[in-house]
C-alpha positions in Angstrom: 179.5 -127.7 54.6 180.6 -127.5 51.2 184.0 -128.4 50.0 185.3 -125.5 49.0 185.4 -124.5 45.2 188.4 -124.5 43.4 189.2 -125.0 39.5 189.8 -128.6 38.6 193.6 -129.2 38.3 193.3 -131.0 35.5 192.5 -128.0 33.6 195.1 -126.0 35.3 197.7 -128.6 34.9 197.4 -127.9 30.8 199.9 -125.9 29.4 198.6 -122.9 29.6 201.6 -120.9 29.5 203.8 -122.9 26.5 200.7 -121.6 24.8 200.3 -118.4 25.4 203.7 -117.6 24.6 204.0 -119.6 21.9 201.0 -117.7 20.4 201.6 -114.2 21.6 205.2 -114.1 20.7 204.7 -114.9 17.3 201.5 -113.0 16.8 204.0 -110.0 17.9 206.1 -111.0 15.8 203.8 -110.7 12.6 203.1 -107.4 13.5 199.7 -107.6 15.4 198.0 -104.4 17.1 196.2 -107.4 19.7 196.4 -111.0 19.9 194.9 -113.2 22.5 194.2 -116.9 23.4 191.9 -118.9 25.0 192.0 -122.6 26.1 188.2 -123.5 27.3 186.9 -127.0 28.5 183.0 -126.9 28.0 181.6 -130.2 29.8 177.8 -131.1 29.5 175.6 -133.5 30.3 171.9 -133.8 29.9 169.5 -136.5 31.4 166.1 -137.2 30.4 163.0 -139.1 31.4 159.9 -140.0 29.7 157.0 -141.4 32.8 160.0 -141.5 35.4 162.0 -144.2 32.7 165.0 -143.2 31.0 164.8 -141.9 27.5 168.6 -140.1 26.8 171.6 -140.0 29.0 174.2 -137.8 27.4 177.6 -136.6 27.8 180.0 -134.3 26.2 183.2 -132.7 25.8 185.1 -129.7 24.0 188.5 -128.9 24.5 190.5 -126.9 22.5 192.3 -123.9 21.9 191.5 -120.4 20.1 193.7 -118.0 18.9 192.5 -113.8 17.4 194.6 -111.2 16.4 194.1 -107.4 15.2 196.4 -107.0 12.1 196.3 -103.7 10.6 192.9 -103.3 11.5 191.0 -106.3 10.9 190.4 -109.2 12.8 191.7 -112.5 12.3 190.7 -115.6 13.6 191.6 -119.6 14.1 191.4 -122.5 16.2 192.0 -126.2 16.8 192.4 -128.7 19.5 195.8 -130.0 19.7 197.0 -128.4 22.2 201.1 -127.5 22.0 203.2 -124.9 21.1 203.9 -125.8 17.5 199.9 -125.3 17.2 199.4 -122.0 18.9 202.4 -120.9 16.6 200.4 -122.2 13.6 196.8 -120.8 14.5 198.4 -117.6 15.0 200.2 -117.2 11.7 196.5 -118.6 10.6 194.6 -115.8 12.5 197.1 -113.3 10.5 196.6 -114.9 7.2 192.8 -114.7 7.6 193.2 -111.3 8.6 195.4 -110.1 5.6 192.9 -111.7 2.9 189.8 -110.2 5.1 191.5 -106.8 5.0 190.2 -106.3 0.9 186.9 -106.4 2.6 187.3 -104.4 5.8 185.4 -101.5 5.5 185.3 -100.8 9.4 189.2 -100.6 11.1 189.4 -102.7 14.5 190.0 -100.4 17.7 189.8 -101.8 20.7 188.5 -99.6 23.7 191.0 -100.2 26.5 191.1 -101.9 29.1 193.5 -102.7 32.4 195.1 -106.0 32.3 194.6 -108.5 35.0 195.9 -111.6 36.7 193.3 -113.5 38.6 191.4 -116.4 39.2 187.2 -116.7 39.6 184.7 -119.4 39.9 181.0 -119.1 40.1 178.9 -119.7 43.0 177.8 -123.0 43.4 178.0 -125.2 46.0 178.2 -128.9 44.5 179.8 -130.3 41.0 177.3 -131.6 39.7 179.5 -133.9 37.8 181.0 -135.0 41.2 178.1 -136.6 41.6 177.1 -139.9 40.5 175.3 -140.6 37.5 172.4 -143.1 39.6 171.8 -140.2 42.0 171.2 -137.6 39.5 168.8 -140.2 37.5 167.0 -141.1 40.9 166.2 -138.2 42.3 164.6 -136.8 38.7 162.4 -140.3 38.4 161.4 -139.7 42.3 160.0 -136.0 40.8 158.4 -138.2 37.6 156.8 -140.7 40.2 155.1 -137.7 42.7 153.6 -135.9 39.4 152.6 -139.4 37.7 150.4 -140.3 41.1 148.4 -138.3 41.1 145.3 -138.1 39.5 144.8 -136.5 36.4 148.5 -136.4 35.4 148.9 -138.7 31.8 152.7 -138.1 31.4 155.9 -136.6 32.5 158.8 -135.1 30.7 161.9 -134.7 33.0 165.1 -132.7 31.9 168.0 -131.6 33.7 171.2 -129.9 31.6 174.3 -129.6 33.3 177.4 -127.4 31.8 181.1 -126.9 33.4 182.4 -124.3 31.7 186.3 -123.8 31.9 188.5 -120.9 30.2 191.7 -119.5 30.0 192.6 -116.1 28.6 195.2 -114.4 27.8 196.1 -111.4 25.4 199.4 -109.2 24.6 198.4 -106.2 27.1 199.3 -108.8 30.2 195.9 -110.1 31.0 196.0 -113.8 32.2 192.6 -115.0 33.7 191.3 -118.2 34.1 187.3 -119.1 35.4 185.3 -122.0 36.2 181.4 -121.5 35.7 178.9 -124.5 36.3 175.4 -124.1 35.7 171.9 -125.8 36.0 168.7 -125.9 33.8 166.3 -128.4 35.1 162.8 -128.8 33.7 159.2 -130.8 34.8 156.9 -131.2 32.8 153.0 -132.7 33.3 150.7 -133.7 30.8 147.1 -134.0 31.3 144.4 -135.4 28.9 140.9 -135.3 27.7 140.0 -138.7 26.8 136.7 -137.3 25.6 137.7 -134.7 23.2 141.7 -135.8 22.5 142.2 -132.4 23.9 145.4 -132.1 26.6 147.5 -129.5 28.3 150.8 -129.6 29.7 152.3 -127.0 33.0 155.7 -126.9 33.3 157.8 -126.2 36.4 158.6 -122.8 37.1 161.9 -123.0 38.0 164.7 -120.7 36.2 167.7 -122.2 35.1 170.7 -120.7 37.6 174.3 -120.5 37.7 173.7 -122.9 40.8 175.5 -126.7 41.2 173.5 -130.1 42.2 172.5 -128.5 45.5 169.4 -126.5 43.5 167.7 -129.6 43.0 168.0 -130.6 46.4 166.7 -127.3 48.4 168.7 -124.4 47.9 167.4 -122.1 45.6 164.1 -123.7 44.9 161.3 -125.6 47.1 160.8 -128.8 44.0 158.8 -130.8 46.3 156.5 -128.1 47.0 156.0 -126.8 43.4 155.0 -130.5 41.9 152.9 -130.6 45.1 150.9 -128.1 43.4 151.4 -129.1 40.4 148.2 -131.4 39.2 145.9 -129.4 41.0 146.4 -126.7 38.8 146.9 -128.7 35.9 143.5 -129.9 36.2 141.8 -126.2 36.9 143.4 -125.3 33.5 142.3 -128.1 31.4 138.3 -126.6 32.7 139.5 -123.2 31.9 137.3 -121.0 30.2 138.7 -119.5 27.0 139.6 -115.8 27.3 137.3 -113.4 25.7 140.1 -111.1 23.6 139.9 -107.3 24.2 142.0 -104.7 26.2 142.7 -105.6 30.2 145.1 -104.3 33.3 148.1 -106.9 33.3 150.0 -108.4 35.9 152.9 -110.0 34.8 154.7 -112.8 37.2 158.7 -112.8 37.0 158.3 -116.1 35.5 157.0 -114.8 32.4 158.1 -111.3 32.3 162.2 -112.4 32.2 161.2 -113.7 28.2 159.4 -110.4 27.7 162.7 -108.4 29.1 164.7 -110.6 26.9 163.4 -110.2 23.6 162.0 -106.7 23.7 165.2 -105.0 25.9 167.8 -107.4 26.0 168.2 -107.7 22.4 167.0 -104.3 21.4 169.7 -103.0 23.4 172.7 -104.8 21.7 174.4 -102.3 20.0 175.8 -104.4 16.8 172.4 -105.5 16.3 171.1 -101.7 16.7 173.9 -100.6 14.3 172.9 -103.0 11.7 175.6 -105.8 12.5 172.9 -108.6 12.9 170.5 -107.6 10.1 171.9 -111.2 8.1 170.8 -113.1 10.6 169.2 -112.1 13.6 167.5 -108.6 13.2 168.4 -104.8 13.8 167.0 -103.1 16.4 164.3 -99.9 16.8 166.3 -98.5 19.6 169.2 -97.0 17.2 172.2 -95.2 18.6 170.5 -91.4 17.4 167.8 -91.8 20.3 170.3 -92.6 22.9 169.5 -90.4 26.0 166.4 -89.5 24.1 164.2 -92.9 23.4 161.3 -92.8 25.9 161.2 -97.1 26.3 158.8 -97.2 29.2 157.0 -95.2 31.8 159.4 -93.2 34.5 159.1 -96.5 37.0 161.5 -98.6 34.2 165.2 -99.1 35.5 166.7 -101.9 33.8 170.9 -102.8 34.1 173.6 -104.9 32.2 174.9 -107.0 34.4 177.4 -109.7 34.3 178.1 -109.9 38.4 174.9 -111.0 39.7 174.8 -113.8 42.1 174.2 -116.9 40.1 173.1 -115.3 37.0 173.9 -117.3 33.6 175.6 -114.3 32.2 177.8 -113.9 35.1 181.6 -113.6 34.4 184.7 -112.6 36.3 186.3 -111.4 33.1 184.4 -111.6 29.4 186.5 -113.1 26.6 188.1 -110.2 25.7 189.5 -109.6 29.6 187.1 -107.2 30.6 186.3 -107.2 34.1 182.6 -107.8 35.1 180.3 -104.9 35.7 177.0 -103.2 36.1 175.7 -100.4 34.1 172.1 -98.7 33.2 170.2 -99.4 30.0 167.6 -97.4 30.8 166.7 -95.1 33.5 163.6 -93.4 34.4 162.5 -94.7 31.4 165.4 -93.3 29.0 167.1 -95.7 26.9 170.8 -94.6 28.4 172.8 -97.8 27.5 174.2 -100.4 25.5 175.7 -103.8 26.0 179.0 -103.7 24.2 182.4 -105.5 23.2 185.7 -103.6 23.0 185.3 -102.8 19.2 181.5 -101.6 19.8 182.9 -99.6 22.8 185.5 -97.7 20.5 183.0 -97.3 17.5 180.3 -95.8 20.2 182.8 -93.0 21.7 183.1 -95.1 25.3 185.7 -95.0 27.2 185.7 -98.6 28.0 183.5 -101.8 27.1 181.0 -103.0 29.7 182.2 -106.7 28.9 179.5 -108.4 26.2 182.1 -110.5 24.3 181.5 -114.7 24.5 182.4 -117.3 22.4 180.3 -121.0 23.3 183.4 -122.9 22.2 186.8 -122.7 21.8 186.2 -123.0 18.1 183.9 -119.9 18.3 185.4 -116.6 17.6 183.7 -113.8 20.4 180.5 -112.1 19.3 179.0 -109.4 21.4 176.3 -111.5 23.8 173.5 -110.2 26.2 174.9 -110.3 30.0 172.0 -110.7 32.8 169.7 -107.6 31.9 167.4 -107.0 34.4 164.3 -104.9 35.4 165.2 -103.7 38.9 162.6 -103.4 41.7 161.0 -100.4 43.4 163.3 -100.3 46.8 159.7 -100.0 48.7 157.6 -101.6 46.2 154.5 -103.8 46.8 154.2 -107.4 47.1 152.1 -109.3 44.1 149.2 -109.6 46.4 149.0 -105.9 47.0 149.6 -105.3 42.8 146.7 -107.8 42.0 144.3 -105.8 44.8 144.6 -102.5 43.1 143.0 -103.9 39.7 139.7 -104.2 39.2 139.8 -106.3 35.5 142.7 -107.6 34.8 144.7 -110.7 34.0 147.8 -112.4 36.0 150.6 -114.3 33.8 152.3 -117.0 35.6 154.9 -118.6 33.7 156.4 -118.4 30.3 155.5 -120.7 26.9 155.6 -119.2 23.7 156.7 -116.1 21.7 157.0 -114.0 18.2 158.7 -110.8 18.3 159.4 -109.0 14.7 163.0 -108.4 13.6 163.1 -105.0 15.1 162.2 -106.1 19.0 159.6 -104.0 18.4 156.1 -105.7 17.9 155.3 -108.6 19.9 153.0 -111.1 21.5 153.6 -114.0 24.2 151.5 -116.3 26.3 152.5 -118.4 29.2 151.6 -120.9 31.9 148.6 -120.0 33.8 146.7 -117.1 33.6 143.9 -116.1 36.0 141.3 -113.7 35.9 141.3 -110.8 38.7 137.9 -109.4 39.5 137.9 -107.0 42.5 141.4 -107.5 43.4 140.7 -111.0 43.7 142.0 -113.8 41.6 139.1 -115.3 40.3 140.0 -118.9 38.2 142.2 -119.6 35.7 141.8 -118.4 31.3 142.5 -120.4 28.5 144.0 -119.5 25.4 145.3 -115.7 26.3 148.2 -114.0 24.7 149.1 -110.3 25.2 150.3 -108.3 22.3 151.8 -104.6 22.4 155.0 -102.5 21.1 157.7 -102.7 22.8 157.5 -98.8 23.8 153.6 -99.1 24.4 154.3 -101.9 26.4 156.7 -100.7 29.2 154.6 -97.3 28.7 152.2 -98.9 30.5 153.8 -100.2 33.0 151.8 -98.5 36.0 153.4 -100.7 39.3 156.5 -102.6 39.8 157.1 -104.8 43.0 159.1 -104.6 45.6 162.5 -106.6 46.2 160.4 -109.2 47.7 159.1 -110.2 44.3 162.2 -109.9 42.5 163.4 -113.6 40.8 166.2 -114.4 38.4 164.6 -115.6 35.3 166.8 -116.8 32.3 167.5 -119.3 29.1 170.8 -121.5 28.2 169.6 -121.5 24.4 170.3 -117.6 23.3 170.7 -118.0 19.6 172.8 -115.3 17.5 175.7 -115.1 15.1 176.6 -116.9 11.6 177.9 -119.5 11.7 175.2 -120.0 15.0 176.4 -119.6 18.7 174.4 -120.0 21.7 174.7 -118.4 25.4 172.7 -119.0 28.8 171.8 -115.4 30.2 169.3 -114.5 33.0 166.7 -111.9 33.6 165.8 -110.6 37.1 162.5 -108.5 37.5 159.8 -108.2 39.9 156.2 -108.4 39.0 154.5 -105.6 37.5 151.8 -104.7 36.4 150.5 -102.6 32.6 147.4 -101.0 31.8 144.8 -101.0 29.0 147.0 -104.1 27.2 145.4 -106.2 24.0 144.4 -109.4 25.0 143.8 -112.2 22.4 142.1 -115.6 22.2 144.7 -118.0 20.2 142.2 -120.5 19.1 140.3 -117.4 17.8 143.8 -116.0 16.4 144.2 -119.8 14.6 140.9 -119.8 13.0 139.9 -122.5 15.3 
């Protein structure tokens, strides 16, 4: 059995409390509407092999403290990482200072929905550290998944990756909240390379494994068969390197979980954050088509679409006991029957949008990071007595199956897009019928999810998801997943990418 999970007491043995009063006290004392703190310890560690040898073996660190403040309506903001009470006292006459000379600009007063203050402690699920374990066992076990791949026949080279993160934070604001998490999470990739000595031509097929908010114990059975999937592996690396090339045109789509989370992501999970649908993000990274006047009103899919926020699924990436503003975790709807009902929100979106509370979107990736609004797990859900894939794929009669995410473009809106994958195999009949080359699907967002004509059962359901979620200026980044079953769309443009490339 596992040992039971606790927060290191190293982190807890900080002082946590000198600081927060140190900070909040004087904060107070300036005259602040809100202040809070947080102390987070962010550990990572990312090993990688080239052909089962190592090629990088890194470690890191960030400790440090944060302190923001509300002053007379605008925000205020500063950090460091000496950690004392002298300092929190400094960084919070520094948040007020940055807030006074901001407030000339401050077109937009700060009001925070509200929210009940807590006292509690949460830790992820996960059932081993990973960085209890040793350094040589982690290394072995990813050169024993290099060596399986690199025997067999076929298989030229093998990338393998494995990110590890230990994520550690302490909050506290002036309304009473004192929380304090531990979060650990897992992105491990394998990748084979195959190639045509004849032409120079090659391919590559990468495992389909989602990172999770899982420990160590993911890459050794729980949560995912490995050995079984690079079983697999060069066989179907070889069928695709014989692949025909798609012929472009319009086809019935089924799309696997494995590729469908990155659709979900880019087309509802940013569309749906409501700074970047109020304009908030246009600097940097886009607005969005689904503004606040079509709320209750946008028809985003077909009636079969129910997609949530989420920030308390079980091992998701985006899963918190409390967001770094203290809200408490929660699930809401984004859309419903089809209807675009929801946004993911901070406290100051929550107040500007007329709700009565936030639904817990705020994340900083560092302690030197001031909270931005951030995507929580958004997920498609799954038709309570849906079909399996195999029973989706016999009701077409031309279609396509995606297996597997690759590449991307989405326009600035989230509203036109295109994305390929894996593997992709013709259906004929109901019957899968080989693997395609060269296919990408393109579609509106709305014209998309109009389509969508089937969704799966919980038995198809898989948490998909990303640790690289870029947004904000200066640049922040935040690992969030995607749930959804397979589904399928009808009528869908199809194109060939060496035909799109003028090859």
């Amino acid at each position: 059995m596992p040992a039971p999970r606790a927060i290191d007491e190293a982190f807890l043995a900080l002082p946590l409390s000198a600081l927060t009063d140190a900070a909040l006290t004087r904060a107070v004392d300036l005259g602040c509407e809100h202040a809070d703190l947080r102390v987070e310890r962010i550990r990572t560690q990312t090993i990688s092999l080239r052909d089962a040898r190592p090629e990088s073996f890194t470690d890191g660190e960030d400790l440090g403290l944060a302190v923001r403040v509300v002053h007379e309506g605008t925000w205020g903001f500063a950090a460091g990482v000496v950690l004392t009470a002298a300092e929190a006292v400094r960084l919070a006459e520094e948040a007020v200072a940055v807030a006074r000379v901001a407030a000339a600009l401050n077109q937009d007063r700060v009001e925070l929905a509200p929210e009940p203050a807590y006292d509690g402690t949460w830790i992820s699920a996960y059932d081993v550290d990973p960085f209890t374990v040793p350094d040589a066992e982690k290394s072995a076990l990813l050169t024993e998944f290099s060596e399986q791949l690199l025997s067999a026949d076929g298989v030229e080279h093998v990338q393998a990756t494995c990110l590890l993160v230990k994520e550690q934070k302490y909050y506290a604001d002036t309304a009473g909240t004192r929380t304090r998490q531990q979060r650990v999470r897992i992105n491990p990739d394998v990748t084979a390379l195959a190639v045509d000595r004849a032409t120079g031509s090659f391919e590559s097929m990468r495992t389909l494994a989602p990172p999770a908010g899982r420990g160590w114990e993911y890459l050794t059975g729980t949560g995912w068969d490995w050995r079984a999937e690079l079983a697999e592996l060069p066989d179907l690396l070889r069928e695709k390197t014989t692949a025909p090339s798609v012929q472009s045109g319009r086809y019935d789509l089924v799309v696997d979980p494995s590729n469908l989370w990155l659709t979900i992501h880019e087309s509802i999970g940013h569309a749906t954050e409501l700074d970047r649908a109020l304009g908030y993000e246009a600097a940097y990274a886009g607005t969005s088509f689904a503004t606040p006047d079509l709320l209750g009103s946008l028809q985003y899919g077909s009636a079969l679409m129910d997609v949530t926020g989420d920030r308390t699924a079980l091992h998701g990436l985006a899963t918190v006991g409390w967001d770094d503003e203290g809200v408490a975790g929660q699930q809401w709807d984004i859309v419903r029957d089809g209807v675009l009902v929801g946004y993911q929100v901070d406290r100051n979106m929550a107040r500007r949008q007329g709700m009565d509370r936030s639904n817990g979107c705020a994340y900083a990736d560092s302690p030197g990071h001031v909270p931005v609004q951030r995507m929580a797990n958004v997920s498609l859900q799954p038709a309570p007595d849906g079909p399996s894939t195999q029973a989706i794929i016999a009701g077409v009669e031309r279609g396509i199956y995606v297996v597997g995410d690759k590449s991307w473009s989405i326009d600035m809106q989230r509203y036109n897009f295109q994305f390929t994958g894996q593997r992709f195999y013709r259906i004929e009949g109901g019957k899968l019928a080989g693997q395609l080359r060269d296919v990408a699907y393109q579609a509106t967002t709305t014209d998309f999810w109009g389509s969508m004509s089937a969704v799966g059962g919980p038995q198809t359901y898989v948490l998909g998801g990303a640790f690289n979620c870029g947004k904000a200026q200066p640049g922040q980044t935040a690992a969030v997943s995607h749930g959804c079953p397979t589904a399928l769309f009808e009528d869908v443009s199809i194109l060939n990418t060496v035909e799109e490339a003028g090859r």
